[in-house]
Every structure is written in C-alpha cells, then in structure tokens.
N, C-alpha and C positions, 0 to 999 in steps of 0.2 A: 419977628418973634424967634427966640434961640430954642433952638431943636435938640433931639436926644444927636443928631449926627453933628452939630457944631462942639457938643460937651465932649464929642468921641474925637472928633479932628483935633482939637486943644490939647486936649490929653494924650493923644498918642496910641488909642488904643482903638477896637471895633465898637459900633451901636455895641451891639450884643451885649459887650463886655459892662459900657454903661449900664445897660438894662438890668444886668444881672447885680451891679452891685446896689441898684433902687430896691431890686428884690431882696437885698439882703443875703445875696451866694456868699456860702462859708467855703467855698473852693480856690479864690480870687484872692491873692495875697493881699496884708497891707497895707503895702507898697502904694499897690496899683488902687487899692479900695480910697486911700487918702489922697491920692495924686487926683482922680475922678472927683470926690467932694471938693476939693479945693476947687478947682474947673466950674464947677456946678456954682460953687458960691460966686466966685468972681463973673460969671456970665449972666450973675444970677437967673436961673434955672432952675423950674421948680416942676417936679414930676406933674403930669395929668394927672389923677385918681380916678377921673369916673372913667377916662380913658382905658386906664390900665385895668380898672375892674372889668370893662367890657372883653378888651381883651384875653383876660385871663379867667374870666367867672370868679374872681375870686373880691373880697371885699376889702382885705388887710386888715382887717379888724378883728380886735381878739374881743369876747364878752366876758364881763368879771362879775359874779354874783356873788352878793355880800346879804348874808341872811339878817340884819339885826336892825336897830335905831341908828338912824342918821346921828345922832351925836354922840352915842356912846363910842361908835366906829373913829367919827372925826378927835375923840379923846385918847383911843388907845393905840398908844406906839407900835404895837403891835402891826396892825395895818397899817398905818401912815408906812411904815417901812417896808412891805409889803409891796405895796400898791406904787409907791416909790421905785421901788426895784421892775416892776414888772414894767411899769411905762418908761423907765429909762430902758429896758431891754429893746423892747415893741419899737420905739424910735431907734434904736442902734441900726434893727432889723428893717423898717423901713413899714411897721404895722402902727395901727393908733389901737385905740380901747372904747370901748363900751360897757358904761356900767351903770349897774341897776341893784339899788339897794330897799329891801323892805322886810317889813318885821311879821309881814302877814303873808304866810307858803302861799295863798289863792293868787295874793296881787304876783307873788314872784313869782310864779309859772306862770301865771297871765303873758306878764313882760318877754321871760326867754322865751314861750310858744312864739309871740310877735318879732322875737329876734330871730329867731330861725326861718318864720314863714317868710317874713319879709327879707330875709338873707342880708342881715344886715353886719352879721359878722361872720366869721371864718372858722371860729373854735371856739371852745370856750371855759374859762378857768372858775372854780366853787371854792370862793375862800370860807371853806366854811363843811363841816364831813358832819353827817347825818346820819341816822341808821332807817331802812325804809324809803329813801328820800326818793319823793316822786318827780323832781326836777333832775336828777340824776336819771330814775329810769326811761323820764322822757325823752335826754339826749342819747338813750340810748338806742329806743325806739327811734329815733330820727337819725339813726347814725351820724350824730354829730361827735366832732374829736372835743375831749374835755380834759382836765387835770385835776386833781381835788388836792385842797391845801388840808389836811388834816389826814389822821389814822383809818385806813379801812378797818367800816365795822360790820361786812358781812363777807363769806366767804366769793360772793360773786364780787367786790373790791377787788380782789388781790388781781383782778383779768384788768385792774386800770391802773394807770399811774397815781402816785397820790404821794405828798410833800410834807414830811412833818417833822417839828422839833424833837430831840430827845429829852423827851420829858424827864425822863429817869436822873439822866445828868443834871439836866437843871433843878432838880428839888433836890439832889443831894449837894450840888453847891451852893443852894439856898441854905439847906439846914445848915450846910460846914460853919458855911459865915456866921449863922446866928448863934451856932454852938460856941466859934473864935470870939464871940463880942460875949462870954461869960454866961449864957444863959442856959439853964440844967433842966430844966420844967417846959418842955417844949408840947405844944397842942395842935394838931391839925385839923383847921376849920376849912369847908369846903361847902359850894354849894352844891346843887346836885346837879349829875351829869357824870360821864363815863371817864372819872379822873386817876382810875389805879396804875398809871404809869406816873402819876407826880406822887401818887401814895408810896407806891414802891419803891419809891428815889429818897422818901423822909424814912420810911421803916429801916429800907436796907443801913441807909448812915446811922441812926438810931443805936441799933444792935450795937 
C-alpha cells in the first residue's frame, strides 16, 4: 500500500511537506503544491480521512445551510453558482461539504444541532441572512465558526463575517438597461422582505 512517505520520496520533498499540502497550506508554493499532486496521482494515493480526522480532531467538512424548497434552490442560478464555487473551493483546499436544505426553521436547527453534536463538520456557512435567526444564535452558543451569505441585519452581525451582492449596482444596471431598450413608465414590483438596497439602486437611477 503507498504511503504518505513514498508520495514524499517521489517528489522530493519531506512527509510533512506532503501532509501540509492534503491540508491545503497556503504557505507552500505551486510549484511544490503541483509537483506533490502529480506524485499523488501517478502512485495513486489517496489521503486516509478517518485517519486524518483522528488525528487532527478535525472533520474537513464545511456545513451549508440553505433555508428554502428543494426546487426553488435547484432552479435559481443564484445558488447553483454559489454552491459551485464553494465546493470547487473546499476540494482546491482539501475539505468536502455538507448540506442540509429545508424550508421548515424546526427541521433546520434540528439538522445543524445534529451537525455539530455529532461533529460532523468543521464550520459552517448560511446561504441565506435572517434577522433573529435562532440557527445563527445557536452557532453561536456552540462556538462554532460560520459565514453568512447575505446583509447583516442586526447590530450583533457586524462581530461576523458575512458575503453579499451590491444590490445597489445591480438594480441600477437593471434599470439602465431597461431604460436603454426605450421604456419611460418604469414600476417596482417586489415581494416582501428587506429589499431597500435594490429600491435604492431603481430610485437613485430614476432621478
């Protein structure tokens, strides 16, 4: 069976160095990061995980919580691009994913409680920003690391990280465009929800 020390002798380099680029170290050039993969392939060599979990306590799994309907999710480009992004990231890095989608808060706190007890992931990312959100406070309660894909909507937000489009710009190259294809009579229909940064983006062009 080929070992983390035969992918290191091939390559030229120390275990260690192997080890650290399964981890995903950003300290480790290119170079040496591509030279290691190749090695890895050709011996084909494939990391332990439950191994490495043990050793590290750690799981390599990040958790993604998607608030909504399974198909509304699977239709909007939105997230396919998203979720795209993150899992090409997570493999770059040497992590997988875990995800749990539901449109009912009880079942989705149920799920992350279960995710955390049972340590089945590492972190965890909220596509999706809420105000009051008791899945939030929980990871907070639990010291678990999280990111939220959407606008902080309360002052204790701003202590987290959190990921979001500039709504602003994009409603007013929304409007531009609609304005350049000849239309004078413009209406802003919306449904409800905290949208005054796409408002502010059709008013501001408007003027």
């Amino acid at each position: 069976m080929v070992t983390i020390k035969d992918v290191a002798l091939k390559a030229g380099v120390s275990p260690s160095t192997v080890s650290r680029v399964i981890k995903g170290n950003q300290r480790i050039s290119e170079a040496t990061i591509s030279k290691v993969k190749k090695v890895m392939e050709e011996l084909n060599y494939f990391p332990n995980t439950a191994a490495r979990t043990l050793i590290t306590n750690q799981t390599y799994k990040i958790g993604l919580v998607l608030k909504g309907s399974e198909e509304p999710i699977r239709l909007n480009p939105f997230y396919i691009n998203v979720l795209l992004g993150i899992s090409e990231t997570c493999n770059q890095h040497g992590y997988g994913t875990q995800t749990t989608v539901s449109n009912n808060m009880n079942d989705l706190m149920d799920e992350v409680y279960k995710m955390i007890k049972q340590r089945m992931v590492d972190a965890f990312i909220l596509l999706y920003s809420k105000e009051n959100d008791p899945i939030k406070q929980m990871l907070i309660d639990e010291n678990m690391p999280f990111i939220v894909i959407g606008k902080p909507t309360s002052d204790i937000d701003h202590q987290f990280t959190h990921i979001d489009n500039d709504n602003i710009l994009a409603s007013e190259n929304l409007t531009r465009h609609v304005i350049e294809q000849g239309v004078d009579e413009l209406i802003f229909i919306t449904e409800k929800g905290d949208l005054k940064f796409r408002k502010t983006g059709f008013k501001d062009l408007k003027r």
